[in-house]
Structure formats: C-alpha cells, structure tokens
N, C-alpha and C positions, 0 to 999 in steps of 0.2 A: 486582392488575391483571387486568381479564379477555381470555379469551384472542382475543378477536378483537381487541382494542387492541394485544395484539402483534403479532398478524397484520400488521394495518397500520402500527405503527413499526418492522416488518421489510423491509415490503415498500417504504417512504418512505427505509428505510438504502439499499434497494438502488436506488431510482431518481434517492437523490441523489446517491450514488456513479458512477454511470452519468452525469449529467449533468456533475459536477466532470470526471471522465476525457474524455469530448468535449470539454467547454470550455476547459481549461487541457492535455491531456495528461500526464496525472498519475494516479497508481494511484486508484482509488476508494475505497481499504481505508482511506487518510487520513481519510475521512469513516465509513464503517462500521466502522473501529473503535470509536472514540470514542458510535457511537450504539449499535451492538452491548454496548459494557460500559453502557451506560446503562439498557439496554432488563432488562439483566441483574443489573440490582442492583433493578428495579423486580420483580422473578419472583422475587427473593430467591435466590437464588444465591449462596454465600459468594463474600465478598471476595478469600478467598486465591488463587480460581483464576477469579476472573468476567475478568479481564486475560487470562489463559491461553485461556479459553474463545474471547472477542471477538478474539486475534489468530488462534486458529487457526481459527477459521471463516471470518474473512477473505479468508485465506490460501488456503482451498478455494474460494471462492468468486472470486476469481484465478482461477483453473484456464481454465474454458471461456471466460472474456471477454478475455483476454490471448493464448490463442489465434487466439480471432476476429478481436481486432481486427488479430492479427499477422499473419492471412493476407492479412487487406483493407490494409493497408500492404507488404507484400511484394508485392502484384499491381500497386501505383502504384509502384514502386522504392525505394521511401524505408527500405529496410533496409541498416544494413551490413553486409557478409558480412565482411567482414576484421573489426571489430572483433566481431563476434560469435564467429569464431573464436577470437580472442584473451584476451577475456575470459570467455566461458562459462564453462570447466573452473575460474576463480577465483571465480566468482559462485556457483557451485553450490558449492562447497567449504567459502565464506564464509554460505550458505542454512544446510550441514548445523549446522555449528558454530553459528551463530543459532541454529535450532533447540531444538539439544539445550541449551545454553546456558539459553536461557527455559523451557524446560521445566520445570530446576530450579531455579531464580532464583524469587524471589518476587515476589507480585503488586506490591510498591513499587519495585523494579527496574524494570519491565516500564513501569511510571504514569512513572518519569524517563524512560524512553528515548523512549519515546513524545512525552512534552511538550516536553523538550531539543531533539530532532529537528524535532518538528511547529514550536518556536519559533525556530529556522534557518531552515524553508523560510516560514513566517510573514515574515518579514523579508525574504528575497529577493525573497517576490512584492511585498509595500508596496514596497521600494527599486526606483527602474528602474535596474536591472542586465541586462535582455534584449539591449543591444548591447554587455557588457564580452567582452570576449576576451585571456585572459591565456595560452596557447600556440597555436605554430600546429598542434597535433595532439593527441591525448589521447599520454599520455607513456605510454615502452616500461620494459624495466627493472625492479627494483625497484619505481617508484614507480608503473607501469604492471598489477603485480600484488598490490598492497597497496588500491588504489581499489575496483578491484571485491570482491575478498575482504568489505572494509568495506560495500559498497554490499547482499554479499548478506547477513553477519552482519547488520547493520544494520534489513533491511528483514521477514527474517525476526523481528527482534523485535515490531517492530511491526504484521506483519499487514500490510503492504503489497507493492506490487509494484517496488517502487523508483526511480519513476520521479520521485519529489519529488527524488530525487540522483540518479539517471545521466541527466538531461535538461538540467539546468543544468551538471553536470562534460563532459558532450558537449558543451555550446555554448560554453563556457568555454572549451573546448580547441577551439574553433575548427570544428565539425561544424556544418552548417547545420538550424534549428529543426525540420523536417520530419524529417531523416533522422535526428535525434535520438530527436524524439517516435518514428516507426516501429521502430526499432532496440530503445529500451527496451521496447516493447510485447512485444518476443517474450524481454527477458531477465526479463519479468514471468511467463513460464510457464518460466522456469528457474530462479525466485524462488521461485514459488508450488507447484509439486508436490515437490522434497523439502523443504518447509519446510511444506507439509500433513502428510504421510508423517511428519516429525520427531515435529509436534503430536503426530498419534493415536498415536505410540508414546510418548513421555515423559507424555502423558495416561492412557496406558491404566489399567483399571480403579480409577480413581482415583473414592472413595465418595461426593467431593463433588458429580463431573457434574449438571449438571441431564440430563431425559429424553431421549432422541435423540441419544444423545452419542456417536461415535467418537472415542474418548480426548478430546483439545480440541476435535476435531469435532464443533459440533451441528448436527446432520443436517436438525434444521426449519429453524433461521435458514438454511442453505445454498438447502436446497429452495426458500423463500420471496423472498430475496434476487438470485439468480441470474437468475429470469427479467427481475426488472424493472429492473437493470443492463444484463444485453442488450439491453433493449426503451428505454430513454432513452440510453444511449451515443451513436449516432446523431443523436439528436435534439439532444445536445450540443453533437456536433460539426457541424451545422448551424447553430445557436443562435451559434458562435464563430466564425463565418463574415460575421456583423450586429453585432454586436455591440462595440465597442472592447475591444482585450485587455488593454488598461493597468486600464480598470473593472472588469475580470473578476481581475485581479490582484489590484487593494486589497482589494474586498469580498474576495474568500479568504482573503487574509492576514489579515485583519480577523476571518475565522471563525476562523481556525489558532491568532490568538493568545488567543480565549477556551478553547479547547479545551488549549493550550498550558499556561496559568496554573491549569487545571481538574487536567489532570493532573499537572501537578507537586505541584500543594496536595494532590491525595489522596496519591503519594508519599511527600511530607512527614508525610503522617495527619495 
C-alpha cells in the first residue's frame, strides 16, 4: 500500500473518531481501533501484535482530546467532582492492570474483547434504552468499586476511553446525559495515559514493531491522527445538535456490529 494512502486512512481514522465522540459522546478509539488494525494488516504488520499496536496508539491518541474536551465541559458545569473523586483511584487501577494484562495476552484475546464489548454497546445503541433507569444513584460499596476497576481494565484493552460504559452505567444509575457525557470525558484522560505508559512498556523493544514505534506506540498513526480528531470533534458535536439522536444511534450500532462479527471472526482465526 503506498504511503500516502495511509496517510489519508489515518488521517480519515482520526476524523471519524472525532465526529462519532461529538455526535454520540463516546470515546473515538471505538472507531480508530478497528480502522487502525486494519490500516495495519494492510503495511504488513504481523498479526501477533498489529491488535497491540492499534489499541495502544489509540490510547495516546486519547491523551490530548479527552483533555480538551474535559476542560470545555468543566467550564459549562457538566462535570461530577464527587464521582470523579470516587471513582478515579479505581479506574486508574483497573487502566494499569488492563494494561499490563494486554500487553501479554495475545492478539486473539485482544480481537474477543474488542468484538464482545463493541457488540454490548452495538445493542444498546439499536435498542432505545436512553430513558431506562435502574438506580437512583451510581452504587457505593463493593459494587461501587468493582464498576469502575471493569470500566478501566476493560477499556484499556481496547484502546478506548471508556465512554461506550461509563455513559450509559451513569445514566442508568440515574446521572443526567450531559453530566454523564462531561464526567466520562475527563475519566477518558485517566483511562488514556496510564494505559499509553502500560502500552510502551509491555511493547518495549519488541522486533515485530513496525517504524515509529514507542513500544505499542506508533508515533506516525498518533502524529497524523490527533490533529484531525481535534479538528472534527466540534463539528460533531454541532452536527448532534440537527440531527435526531435515535438515527445517530441505529446507524452506529449498525457500524459496531460489523466491526463486532469482524473481530470476533479474526479471534476465532
């Protein structure tokens, strides 16, 4: 493949990542995964670590748009600070052990957890489920630090920011859509950088990398991806502003569960 068609099926991961995160509120890495190992079996890339590669670049590429958009929803109030206190120090906990986890786990682990998950939130968005409410609170206790832990092992497998589950387990428990969506955006930068940091250290000098690689790190998909997720984020979430969110729902789900069946099948081999 030549190298300027990856240019631009990098730079098309990262603007449609940026578009899916404005128009539903949901990590972008959902979509840049899935096109990142794609783009990366097309460069020839072994199999073993092209999963490895695509969640931890991701996962960098989280970094600066999860803070962005966290400060621009903390400036309109839509953040919790009480649940943010509360679950942090589990979501970061649940990141590191993701992490190191995938690290060592193989690229067929990696293709389930991905397709399993992506075919949960597949479902939830085709189902209309946006007005169920099953607590009047996100739960304390035990079961209150067993969510998050999951939310952040979990999402660190996949190279997301976690927002396909801590947005619907926020609303579920009774948190209104907005301070949901805001809230997750800043436990997507406590997702996203020890769950980079994991990457490049269980990656390190591993012979397979392709060029540009800090450990799972590839330093070009990051560079090239990054701007044009900040540059259509916005545009997103102006777009979901016109637009019916119930139609923005189907069509996604509708992509998730090709993406879903895709990666379970390579799982399978």
């Amino acid at each position: 493949m030549e190298f300027t068609s990856i240019i631009v099926a990098m730079a098309l991961a990262g603007a449609a990542g940026g578009l899916i995160a404005g128009l539903l509120g949901v990590g972008g890495g959902i979509i840049i995964v899935p096109v990142l190992e794609f783009v990366l079996g097309l460069l020839g890339v072994d199999s073993a670590i092209r999963m490895h590669v695509a969640v931890g670049t991701s996962l960098a590429t989280i970094i600066p748009t999860s803070f962005a958009s966290a400060r621009a929803h903390h400036k309109a109030g839509a953040i919790s600070m009480d649940l943010i206190r509360f679950w942090s120090p589990y979501i970061i906990v649940g990141t590191v052990a993701g992490a190191l986890i995938a690290g060592q786990a193989s690229g067929e682990v990696l293709y389930a957890v991905f397709g399993i998950i992506a075919l949960l939130v597949a479902v939830k968005m085709i189902l209309p489920l946006d007005d169920r409410v099953i607590a009047d609170d996100v739960p304390r206790g035990v079961a209150g630090t067993l969510v998050p832990v999951c939310i952040g092992a979990l999402s660190a497998m996949m190279g997301i920011g976690g927002g396909s589950m801590s947005v619907p387990t926020m609303t579920l428990c009774g948190r209104p859509i907005h301070q949901a969506v805001g809230t997750s955006a800043l436990f997507g930068a406590f997702i996203a950088v020890p769950g980079t940091l994991g990457f490049i250290a269980t990656g390190w000098g591993n012979p397979l990398l392709p060029p540009a690689s800090l450990g799972y790190v590839n330093l070009a998909g990051f560079a090239l991806i990054v701007p044009t997720t900040v540059l259509f984020a916005p545009i997103g979430a102006r777009l979901a502003h016109r637009m019916p969110r119930r139609t923005l729902g189907l069509l996604f789900g509708a992509f998730l569960l090709v993406v879903a069946v895709r990666m379970v099948l390579r799982a399978l081999g």
